[in-house]
C-alpha positions, 0 to 999 in steps of 0.5 A: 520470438515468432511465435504463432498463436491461433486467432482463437487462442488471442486474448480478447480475439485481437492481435497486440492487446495482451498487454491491456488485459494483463494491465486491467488485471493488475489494476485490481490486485493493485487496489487489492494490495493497496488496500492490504497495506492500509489494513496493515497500517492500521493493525500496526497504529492499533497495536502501538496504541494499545502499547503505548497504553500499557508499557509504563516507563519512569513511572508512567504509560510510554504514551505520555512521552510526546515523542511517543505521541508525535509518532503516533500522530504522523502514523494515524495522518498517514494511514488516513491519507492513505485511505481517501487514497484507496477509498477513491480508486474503489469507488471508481471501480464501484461506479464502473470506472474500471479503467482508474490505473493512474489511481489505482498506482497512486493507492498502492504506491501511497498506501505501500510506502506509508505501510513501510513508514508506519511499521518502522514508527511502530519499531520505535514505539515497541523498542527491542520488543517489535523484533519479537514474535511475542508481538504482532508488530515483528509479523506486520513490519515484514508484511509492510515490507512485502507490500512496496514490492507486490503487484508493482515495486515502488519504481514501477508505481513512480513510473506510470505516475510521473510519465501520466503527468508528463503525458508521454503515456497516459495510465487511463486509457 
């Protein structure tokens, strides 16, 4: 509280607008986050592929169970979703829209919560040998995890989502 800071030493040399710099800073490591959890997404589908190839059950690959099938079917959905999600907010700042926060929230929320959805499907492909670190699977479902909370927790996504639409606070200003 009332502390006094030089004119030079202001962010961008204007008083009260520290907080638009450190939002513009957020805007890029939330695409970057984004675009971890969509990596991770698809190590994990690659993983539970390459699994439910190999792991034979009652005589047969477990990806001949359609069980099994349906819940690759929803994770490589998800996961493509997610990347027009995250593909949209890059090309943005390729073109020079830098200011892209609604879409930017929308790539990390989106791309974060299917992370988390993807890593608890390849859970229950992998059965009991998703826990162990003899399997990729046991490192990625902790990153998934670990995406819905960086750069912004999910609630926080939410928020700048659902005030934008309502127009109490617009996220591209």
């Amino acid at each position: 509280d009332d502390v006094q800071v030089p004119a030079a030493n202001l962010l961008g040399g204007v008083e009260n607008q520290g907080f638009k710099f450190v939002v513009s800073g957020l805007n890029n490591t939330r695409l970057t986050a984004a675009a971890g959890a969509l990596g991770v997404s698809q190590a994990l589908i690659d993983e539970s592929v390459r699994y439910a190839k190999t792991r034979e059950q009652f005589g047969q690959a477990v990806g001949q169970f359609q069980m099994v099938q349906e819940e690759l079917a929803r994770m490589i959905v998800e996961t493509e979703a997610a990347r027009l999600l995250v593909y949209k907010s890059a090309m943005q700042k390729d073109a020079g829209q830098l200011n892209n926060t609604r879409e930017t929230v929308m790539a990390k929320f989106y791309a974060s919560d299917v992370a988390s959805r993807v890593a608890d499907s390849a859970l229950r492909i992998h059965g009991a040998y998703g826990y162990s670190s003899e399997y990729p699977v046991e490192g990625l479902l902790r990153d998934a995890k670990l995406y819905q909370l960086l750069e912004g927790s999910a609630n926080i996504c939410k928020m700048v989502i659902a005030t934008d639409a309502l127009g109490y606070r617009k996220a591209n200003r």
